[in-house]
C-alpha positions as CSV (number, residue, x, y, z in Angstrom):
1,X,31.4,22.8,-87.7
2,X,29.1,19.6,-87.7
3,X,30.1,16.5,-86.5
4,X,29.2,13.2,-89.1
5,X,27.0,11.2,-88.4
6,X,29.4,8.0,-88.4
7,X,31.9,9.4,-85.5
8,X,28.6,10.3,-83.6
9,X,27.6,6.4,-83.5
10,X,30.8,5.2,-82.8
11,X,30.9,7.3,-79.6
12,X,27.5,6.1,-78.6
13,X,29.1,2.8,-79.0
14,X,31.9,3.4,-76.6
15,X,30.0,4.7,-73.7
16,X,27.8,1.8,-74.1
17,X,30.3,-0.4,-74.1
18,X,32.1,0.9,-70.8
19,X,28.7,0.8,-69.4
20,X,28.2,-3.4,-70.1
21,X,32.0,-3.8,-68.6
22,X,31.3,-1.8,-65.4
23,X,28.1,-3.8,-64.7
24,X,29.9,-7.0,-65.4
25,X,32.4,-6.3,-62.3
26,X,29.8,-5.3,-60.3
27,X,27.1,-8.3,-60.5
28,X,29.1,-10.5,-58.2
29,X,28.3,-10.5,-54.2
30,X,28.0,-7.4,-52.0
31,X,31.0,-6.9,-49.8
32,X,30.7,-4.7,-46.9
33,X,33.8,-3.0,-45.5
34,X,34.3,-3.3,-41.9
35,X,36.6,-1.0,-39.9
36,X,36.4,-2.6,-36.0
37,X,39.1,-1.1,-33.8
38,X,40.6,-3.7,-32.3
39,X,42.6,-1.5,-30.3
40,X,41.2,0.6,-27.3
41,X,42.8,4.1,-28.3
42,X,40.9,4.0,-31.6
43,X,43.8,4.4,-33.6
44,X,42.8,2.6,-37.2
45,X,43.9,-1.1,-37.3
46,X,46.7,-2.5,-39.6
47,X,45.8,-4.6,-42.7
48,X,41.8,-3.8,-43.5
49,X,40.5,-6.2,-45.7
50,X,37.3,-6.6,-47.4
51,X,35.1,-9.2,-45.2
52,X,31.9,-10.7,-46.2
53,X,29.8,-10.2,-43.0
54,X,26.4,-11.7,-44.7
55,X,28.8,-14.9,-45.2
56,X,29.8,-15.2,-41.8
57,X,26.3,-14.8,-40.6
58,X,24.8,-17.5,-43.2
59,X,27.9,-19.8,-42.2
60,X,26.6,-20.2,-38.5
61,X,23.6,-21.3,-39.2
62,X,24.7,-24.3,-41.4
63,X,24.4,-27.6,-39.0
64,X,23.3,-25.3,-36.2
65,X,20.1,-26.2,-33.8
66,X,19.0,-23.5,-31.4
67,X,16.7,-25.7,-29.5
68,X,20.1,-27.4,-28.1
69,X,22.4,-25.4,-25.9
70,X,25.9,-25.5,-26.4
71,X,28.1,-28.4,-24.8
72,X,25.1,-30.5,-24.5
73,X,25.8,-33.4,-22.2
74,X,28.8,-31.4,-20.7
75,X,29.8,-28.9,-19.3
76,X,26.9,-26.4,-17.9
77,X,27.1,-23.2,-20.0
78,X,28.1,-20.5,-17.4
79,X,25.8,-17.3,-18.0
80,X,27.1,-13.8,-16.5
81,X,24.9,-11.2,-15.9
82,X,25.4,-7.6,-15.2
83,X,22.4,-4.7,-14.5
84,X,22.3,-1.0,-14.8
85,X,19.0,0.3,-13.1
86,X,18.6,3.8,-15.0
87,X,14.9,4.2,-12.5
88,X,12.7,3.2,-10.1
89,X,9.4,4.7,-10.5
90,X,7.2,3.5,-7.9
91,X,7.9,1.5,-4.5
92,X,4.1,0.5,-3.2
93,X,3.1,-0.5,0.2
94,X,-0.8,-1.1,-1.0
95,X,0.7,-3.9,-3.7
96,X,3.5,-4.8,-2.1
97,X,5.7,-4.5,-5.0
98,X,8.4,-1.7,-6.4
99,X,8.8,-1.0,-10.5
100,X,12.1,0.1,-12.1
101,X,13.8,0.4,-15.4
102,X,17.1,-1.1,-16.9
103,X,19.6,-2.2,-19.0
104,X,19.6,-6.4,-18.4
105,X,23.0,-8.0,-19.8
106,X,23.7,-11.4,-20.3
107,X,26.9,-13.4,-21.0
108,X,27.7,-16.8,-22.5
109,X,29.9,-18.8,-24.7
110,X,28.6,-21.0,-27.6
111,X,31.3,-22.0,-29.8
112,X,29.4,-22.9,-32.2
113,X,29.5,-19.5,-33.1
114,X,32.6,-18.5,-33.7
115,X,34.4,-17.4,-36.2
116,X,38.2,-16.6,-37.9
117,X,39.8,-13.2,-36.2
118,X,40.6,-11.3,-39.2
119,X,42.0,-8.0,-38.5
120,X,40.2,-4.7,-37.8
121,X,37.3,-7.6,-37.1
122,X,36.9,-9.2,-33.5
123,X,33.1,-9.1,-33.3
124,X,29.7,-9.2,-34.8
125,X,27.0,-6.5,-33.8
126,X,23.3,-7.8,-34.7
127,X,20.1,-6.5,-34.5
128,X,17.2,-7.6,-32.5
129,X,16.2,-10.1,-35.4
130,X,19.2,-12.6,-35.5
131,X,18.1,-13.2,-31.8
132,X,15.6,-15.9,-32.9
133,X,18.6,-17.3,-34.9
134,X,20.4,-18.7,-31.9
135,X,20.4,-20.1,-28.9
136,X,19.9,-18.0,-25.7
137,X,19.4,-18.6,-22.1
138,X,15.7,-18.9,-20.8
139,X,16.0,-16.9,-17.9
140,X,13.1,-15.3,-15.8
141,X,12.6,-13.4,-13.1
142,X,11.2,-15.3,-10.1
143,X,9.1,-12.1,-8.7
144,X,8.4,-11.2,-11.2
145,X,4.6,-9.7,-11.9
146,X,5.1,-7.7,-14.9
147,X,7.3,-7.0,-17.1
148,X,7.5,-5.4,-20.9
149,X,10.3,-4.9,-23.6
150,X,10.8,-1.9,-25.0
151,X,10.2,-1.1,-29.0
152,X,10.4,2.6,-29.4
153,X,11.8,3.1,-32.3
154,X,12.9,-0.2,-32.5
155,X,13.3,-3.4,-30.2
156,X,16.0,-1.8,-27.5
157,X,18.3,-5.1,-27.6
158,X,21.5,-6.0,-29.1
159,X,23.5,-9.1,-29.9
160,X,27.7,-9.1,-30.0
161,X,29.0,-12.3,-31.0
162,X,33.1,-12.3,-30.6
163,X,35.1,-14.7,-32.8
164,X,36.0,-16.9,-29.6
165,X,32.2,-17.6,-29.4
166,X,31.4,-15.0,-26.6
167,X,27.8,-14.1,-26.9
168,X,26.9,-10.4,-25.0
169,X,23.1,-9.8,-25.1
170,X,21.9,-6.2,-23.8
171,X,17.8,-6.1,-23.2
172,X,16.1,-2.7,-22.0
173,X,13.3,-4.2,-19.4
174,X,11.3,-2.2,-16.9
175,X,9.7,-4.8,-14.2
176,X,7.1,-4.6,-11.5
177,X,8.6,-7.0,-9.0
178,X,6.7,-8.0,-5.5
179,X,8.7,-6.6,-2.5
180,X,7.3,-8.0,1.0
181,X,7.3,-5.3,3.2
182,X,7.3,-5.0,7.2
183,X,5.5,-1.9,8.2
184,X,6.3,-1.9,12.3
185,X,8.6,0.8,12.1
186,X,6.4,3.2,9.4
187,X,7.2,5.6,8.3
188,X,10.6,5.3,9.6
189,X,11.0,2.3,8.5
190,X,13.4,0.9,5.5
191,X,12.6,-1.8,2.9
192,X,15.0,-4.3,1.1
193,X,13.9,-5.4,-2.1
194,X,15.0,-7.6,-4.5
195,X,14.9,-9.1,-7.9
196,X,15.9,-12.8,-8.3
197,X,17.3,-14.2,-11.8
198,X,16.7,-18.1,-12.4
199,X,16.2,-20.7,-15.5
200,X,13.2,-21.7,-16.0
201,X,13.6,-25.1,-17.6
202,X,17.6,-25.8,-17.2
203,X,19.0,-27.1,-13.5
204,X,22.2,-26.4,-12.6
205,X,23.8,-29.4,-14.5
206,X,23.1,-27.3,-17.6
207,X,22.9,-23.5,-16.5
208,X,24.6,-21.8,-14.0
209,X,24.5,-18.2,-13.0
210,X,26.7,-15.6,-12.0
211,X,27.6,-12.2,-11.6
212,X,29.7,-11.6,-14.7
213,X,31.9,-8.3,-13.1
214,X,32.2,-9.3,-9.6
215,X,30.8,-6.7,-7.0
216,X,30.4,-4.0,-9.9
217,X,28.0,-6.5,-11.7
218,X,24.6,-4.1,-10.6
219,X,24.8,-0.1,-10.5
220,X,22.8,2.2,-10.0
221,X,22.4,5.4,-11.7
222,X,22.5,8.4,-9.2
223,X,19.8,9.9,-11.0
224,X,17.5,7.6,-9.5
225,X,15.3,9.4,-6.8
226,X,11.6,8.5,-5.4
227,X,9.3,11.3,-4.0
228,X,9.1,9.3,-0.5
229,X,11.8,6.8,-0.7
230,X,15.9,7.4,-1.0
231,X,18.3,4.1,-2.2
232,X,21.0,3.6,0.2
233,X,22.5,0.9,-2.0
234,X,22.4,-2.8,-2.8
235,X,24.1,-5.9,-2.7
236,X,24.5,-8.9,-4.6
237,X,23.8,-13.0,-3.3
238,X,24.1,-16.1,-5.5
239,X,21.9,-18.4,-4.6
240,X,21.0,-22.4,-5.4
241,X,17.5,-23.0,-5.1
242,X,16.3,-26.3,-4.2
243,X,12.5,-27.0,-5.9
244,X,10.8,-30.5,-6.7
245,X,12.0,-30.9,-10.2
246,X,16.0,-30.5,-9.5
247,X,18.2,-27.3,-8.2
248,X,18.6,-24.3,-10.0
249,X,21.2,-21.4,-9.8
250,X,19.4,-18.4,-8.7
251,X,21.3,-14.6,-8.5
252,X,19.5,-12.3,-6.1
253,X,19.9,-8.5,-6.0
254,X,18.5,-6.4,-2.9
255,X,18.2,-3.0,-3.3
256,X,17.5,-1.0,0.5
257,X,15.3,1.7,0.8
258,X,15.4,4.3,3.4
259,X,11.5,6.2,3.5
260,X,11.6,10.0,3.9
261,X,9.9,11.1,6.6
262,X,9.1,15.1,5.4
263,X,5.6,14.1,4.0
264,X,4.2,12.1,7.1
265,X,5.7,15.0,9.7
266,X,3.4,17.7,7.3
267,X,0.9,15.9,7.0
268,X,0.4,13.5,9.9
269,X,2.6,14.2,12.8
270,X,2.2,17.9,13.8
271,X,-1.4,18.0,12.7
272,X,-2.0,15.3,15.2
273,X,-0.2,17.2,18.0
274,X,-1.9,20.2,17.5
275,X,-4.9,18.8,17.6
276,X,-3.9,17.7,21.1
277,X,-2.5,21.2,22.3
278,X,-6.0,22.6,21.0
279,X,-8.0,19.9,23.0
280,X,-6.1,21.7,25.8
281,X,-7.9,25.3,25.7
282,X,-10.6,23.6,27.1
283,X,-8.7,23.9,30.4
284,X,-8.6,27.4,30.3
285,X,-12.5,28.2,29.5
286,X,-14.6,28.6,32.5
287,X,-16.2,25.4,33.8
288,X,-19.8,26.7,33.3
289,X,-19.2,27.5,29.3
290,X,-20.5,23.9,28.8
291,X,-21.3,24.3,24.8
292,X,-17.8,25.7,24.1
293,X,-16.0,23.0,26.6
294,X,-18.1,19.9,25.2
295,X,-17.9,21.4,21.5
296,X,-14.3,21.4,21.5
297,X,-13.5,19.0,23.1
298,X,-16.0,16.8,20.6
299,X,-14.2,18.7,17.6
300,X,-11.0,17.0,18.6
301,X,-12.4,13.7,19.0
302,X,-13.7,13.5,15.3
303,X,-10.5,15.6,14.2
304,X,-8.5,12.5,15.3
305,X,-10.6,9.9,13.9
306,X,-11.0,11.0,10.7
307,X,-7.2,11.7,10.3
308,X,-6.6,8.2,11.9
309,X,-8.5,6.9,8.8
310,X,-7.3,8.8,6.0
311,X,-3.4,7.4,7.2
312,X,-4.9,4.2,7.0
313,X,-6.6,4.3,4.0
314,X,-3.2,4.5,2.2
315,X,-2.1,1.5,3.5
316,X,-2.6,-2.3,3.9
317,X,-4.9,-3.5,6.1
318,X,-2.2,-5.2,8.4
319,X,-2.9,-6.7,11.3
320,X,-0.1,-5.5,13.5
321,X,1.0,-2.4,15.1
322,X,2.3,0.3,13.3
323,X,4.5,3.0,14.7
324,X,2.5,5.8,13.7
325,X,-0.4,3.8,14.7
326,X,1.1,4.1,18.2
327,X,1.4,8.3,17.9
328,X,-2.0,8.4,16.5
329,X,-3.4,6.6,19.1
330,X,-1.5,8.1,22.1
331,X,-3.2,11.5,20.6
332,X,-6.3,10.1,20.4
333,X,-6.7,9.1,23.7
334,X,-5.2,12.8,24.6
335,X,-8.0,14.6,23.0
336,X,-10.4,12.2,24.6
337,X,-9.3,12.3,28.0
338,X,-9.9,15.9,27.8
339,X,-13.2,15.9,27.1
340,X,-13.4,13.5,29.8
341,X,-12.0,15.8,31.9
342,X,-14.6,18.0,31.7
343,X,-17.5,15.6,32.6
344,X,-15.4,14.6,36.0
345,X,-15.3,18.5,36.4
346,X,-19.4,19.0,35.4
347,X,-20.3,15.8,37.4
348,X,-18.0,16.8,40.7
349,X,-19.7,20.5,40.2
350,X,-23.4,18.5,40.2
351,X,-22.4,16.8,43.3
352,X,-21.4,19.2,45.3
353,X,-24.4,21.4,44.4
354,X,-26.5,18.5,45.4
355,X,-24.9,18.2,48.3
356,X,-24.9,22.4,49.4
357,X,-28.9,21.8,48.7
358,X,-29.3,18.8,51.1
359,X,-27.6,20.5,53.9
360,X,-29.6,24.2,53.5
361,X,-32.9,22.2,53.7
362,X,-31.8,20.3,56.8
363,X,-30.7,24.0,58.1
364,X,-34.1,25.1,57.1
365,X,-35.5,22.7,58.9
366,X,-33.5,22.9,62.0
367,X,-34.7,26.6,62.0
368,X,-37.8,26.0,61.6
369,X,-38.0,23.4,64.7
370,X,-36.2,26.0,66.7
371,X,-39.0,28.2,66.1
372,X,-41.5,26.4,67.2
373,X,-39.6,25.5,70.2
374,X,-39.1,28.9,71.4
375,X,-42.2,29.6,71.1
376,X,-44.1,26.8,73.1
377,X,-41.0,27.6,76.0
378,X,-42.2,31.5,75.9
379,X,-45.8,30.4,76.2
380,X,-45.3,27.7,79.1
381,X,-42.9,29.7,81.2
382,X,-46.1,33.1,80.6
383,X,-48.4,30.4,81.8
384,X,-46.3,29.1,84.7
385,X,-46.2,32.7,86.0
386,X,-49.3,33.4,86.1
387,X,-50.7,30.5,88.5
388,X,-51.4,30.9,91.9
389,X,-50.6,27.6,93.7
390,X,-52.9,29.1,96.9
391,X,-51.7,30.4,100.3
392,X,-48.4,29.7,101.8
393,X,-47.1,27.9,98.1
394,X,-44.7,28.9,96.1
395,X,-45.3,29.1,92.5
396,X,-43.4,27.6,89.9
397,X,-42.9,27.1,86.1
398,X,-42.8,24.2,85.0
399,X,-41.4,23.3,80.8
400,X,-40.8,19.9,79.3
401,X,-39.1,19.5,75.7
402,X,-38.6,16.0,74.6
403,X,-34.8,15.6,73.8
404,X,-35.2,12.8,71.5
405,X,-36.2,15.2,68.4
406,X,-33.0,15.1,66.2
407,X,-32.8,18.8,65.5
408,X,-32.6,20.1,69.0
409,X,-30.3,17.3,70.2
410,X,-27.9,18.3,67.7
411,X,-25.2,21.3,69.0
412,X,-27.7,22.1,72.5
413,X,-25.0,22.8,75.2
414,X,-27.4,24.5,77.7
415,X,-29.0,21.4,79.0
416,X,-29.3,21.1,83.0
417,X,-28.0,17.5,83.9
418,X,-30.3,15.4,85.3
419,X,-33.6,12.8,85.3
420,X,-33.7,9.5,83.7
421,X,-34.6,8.3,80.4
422,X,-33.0,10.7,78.1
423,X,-35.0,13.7,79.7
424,X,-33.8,16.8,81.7
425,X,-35.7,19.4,84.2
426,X,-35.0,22.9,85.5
427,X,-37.0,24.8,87.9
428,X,-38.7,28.2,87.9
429,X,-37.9,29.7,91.8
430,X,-40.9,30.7,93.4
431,X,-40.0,33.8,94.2
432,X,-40.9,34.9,90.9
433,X,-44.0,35.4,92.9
434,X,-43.1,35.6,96.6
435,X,-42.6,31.6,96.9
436,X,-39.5,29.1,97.7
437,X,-38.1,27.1,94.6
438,X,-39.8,23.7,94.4
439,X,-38.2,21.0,92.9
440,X,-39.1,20.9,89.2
441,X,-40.7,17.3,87.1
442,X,-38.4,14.8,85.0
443,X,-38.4,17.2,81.7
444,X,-36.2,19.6,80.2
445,X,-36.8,23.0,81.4
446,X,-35.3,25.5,78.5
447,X,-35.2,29.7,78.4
448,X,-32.9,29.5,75.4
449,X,-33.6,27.5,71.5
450,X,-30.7,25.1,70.3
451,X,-28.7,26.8,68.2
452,X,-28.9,26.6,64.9
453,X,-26.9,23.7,62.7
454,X,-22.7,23.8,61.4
455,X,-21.5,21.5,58.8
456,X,-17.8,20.5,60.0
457,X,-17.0,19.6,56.0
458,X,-16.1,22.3,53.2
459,X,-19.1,22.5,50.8
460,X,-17.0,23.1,48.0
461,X,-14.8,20.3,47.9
462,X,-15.7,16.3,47.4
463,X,-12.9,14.3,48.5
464,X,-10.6,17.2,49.1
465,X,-10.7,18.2,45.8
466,X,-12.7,20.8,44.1
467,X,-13.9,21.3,40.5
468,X,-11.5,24.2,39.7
469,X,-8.3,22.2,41.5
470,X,-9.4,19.7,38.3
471,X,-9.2,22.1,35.6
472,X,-5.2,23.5,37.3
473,X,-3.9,19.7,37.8
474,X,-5.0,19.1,34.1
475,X,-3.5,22.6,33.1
476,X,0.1,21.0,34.4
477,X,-0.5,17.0,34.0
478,X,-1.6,16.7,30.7
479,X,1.1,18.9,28.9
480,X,4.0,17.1,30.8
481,X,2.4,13.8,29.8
482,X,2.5,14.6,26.0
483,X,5.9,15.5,26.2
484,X,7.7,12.8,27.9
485,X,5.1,10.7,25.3
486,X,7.1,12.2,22.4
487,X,10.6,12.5,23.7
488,X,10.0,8.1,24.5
489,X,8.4,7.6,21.0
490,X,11.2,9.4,19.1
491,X,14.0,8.2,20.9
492,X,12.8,4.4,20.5
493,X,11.6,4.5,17.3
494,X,14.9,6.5,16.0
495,X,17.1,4.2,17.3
496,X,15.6,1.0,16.5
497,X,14.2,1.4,12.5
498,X,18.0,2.5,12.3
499,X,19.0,-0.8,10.4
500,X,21.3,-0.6,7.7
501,X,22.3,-3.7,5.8
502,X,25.2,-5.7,6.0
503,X,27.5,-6.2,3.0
504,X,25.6,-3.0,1.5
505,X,27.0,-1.3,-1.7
506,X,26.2,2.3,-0.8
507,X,24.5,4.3,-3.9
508,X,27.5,6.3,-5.1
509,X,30.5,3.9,-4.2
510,X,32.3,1.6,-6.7
């Protein structure tokens, strides 16, 4: 069955027809339904309505001047601010300066921006782009060294305007911030930095900060961790800053560091003392090993140094006294006074040797003197014997020593006393050869040498002390020393870097 061609063009007409109508109804305004809880249990609000947000938005800009801030020549405009640190990435003692990420919040009224409650409608949610609409705070952060917004995928900041003019604007930031530091007590030391919020250009007639949610204004996420550093917490000051051109409200939030000390004991601390305890071995080696005493004990020495200047390599060149400057030091001179220790020994050793060889030359020669002396007495008293002194005379032997030679005077005990001027006599009887004893001259008469020389002293000991009573004192002194050293440095040090912060909010606590 064929339909004719005149119902077939009134059909076309219809549908074209509907067509004009529907685009007719359709050509006015877009309208955008908005469905806003109002309501915190999200249950759907009562009377939805269809609401014009594009009017709304066109309707604050009509008479409106985002170079002025609201209530000029009033009232200052009070600006809250709340932060939520999601990282801190780096905390530098070279730069001085820590970096961390967050979520920066700031709150303010400007009633030139409100607008009629309607329901299921209590606030506006902009982009990024209606920012440079309106008027916003110019605030800055005072140590600030860098700093850089975040785009990926889009600019990561928000604008809520609520209908009683309440402005809410939420910036992602990550700032590199300087952070004095004092080093006396590193590594056990702990670091307070902070971050200070000011306007740049408005005093406090105009601006004033503060923190918008009380002690809960700045938190911390718990996921926050640094290789050598742990948060304790942080705490929050308000602060009016006096400069040359007027006084500004300032907030200031300290966050305290506590440095973890696993890394330096590794890589610093127990290196260093057994470096110290090796230098020691030394005391054990026998005193004539002189290339294994001086090699080790010059090891040491350049061990220490060069580990003394890798730990300060990483760090600022400060100009006082660090703690594990002191350690470093206290091994240093450890290891050094042990090879010290050995050139007292070698040098003691020399002297005595020295002194052994003077005294067995001076023997020598004592010997040799007595030699000679008994000989020439043998001879003389032969001689003496052999004279005949004639007829009705005794004869008589006659020997003369001079007692001022040194070397016999020294230990003779079988002098005859006697004679003048420091010289002795003895006669030979006569009747060696059938004769009476005459009286003998005014010199020393000897049958016997002087015996031979004794040192009263002990060879082997200079000042009491010998080379190997050295090596046992150091055996005892120097280990006992190094302790008590490291049972002082750990108990000071511990107890004084302890210093927590007043007023601190403790990472973790509300």
């Amino acid at each position: 069955m064929m339909v004719s061609p005149r119902i077939e063009d009134t059909f076309v007409k219809v549908i074209f027809g509907w067509g004009i109508l529907a685009a007719m109804f359709t050509s006015g305004p877009v309208k955008v339904n908005v469905f806003v809880g109002a309501n915190s249990n999200n249950e759907p609000a009562a009377g939805f309505g269809d609401v014009n947000i594009s009017a709304i938005l066109n309707s604050f800009q009509m008479g409106y001047d985002k170079r002025v801030r609201p209530n000029y020549g009033g009232q200052a405009v009070t600006v809250g601010v709340t932060m939520f640190v999601l990282s801190i990435s780096e905390l530098s003692e070279v730069g001085m300066d820590f970096t961390l990420d967050m979520y920066f919040r700031q709150f303010w009224q400007d009633p030139r921006l409100s607008f009629e409650r309607r329901p299921g409608l209590d606030k506006l949610v902009v982009g990024a782009e209606y920012i440079k609409l309106i008027w916003v705070p110019d605030t800055f952060f005072v140590n600030e060294k860098t700093a850089y917004f975040h785009d990926a995928t889009t600019d990561n900041q928000f604008v809520r305007i609520f209908h009683t003019g309440d402005i809410l604007r939420s910036i992602r930031l990550t700032i590199t911030a300087s952070c004095p530091m004092d080093l006396q007590y590193f590594p056990m030391d702990s670091q307070l930095c902070y971050i200070e919020i000011e306007s740049f250009g408005y005093t406090m007639s105009d601006i004033r900060y503060k923190w918008n949610d009380g002690l809960n204004s700045v938190q911390v996420s718990g996921d926050v961790s640094l290789p050598q550093f742990k948060v304790l917490g942080h705490r929050q000051k308000t602060i009016e800053a006096s400069l040359s051109t007027g006084n500004y409200s300032r907030l200031a939030c300290e966050i305290q560091f506590v440095r973890s000390m696993g890394y330096y004991l590794i890589q610093i601390y127990i290196p260093s003392s057994l470096i110290v305890v090796i230098s020691w071995v030394s005391f054990w080696l026998n005193r004539g090993a002189t290339p294994a005493r001086v090699g080790l004990g010059v090891t040491t020495v350049l061990t220490m140094t060069t580990l003394i200047s890798s730990t300060n390599s990483a760090l600022p060149k400060i100009s006082y006294v660090k703690s594990i400057d002191v350690y470093l030091a206290a091994c240093f001179f450890m290891v050094f006074a042990s090879l010290l220790e050995y050139a007292s020994v070698g040098y003691m050793a020399k002297r005595i040797q020295m002194r052994k060889n003077r005294f067995l030359a001076i023997q020598k020669m004592a010997e040799q003197k007595k030699n000679e002396a008994l000989h020439a007495s043998n001879a003389n008293i032969n001689d003496a014997t052999n004279l005949d002194l004639g007829p009705g005379l005794p004869k008589q032997t006659e020997i003369r020593i001079n007692m001022h030679d040194p070397l016999l005077r020294r230990g003779h005990t079988n002098l005859m006393r006697g004679g003048q001027g420091g010289s002795t006599s003895r006669l030979i009887p006569g009747a060696l050869h059938g004769g009476p004893a005459s009286r003998a001259p005014e010199e020393l008469l000897l049958h016997q040498p002087p015996p031979l020389l004794h040192c009263k002293k002990n060879l082997q000991k200079m000042g009491g002390i010998s080379p190997s009573d050295i090596d046992k004192y150091s055996r005892i002194l120097f280990p006992v020393s190094f302790i008590c050293f490291n049972l002082m440095y750990w108990i000071i040090y511990l107890n004084i870097s302890e210093d927590v912060v007043p007023d601190l909010v403790l990472l973790g606590s509300n």
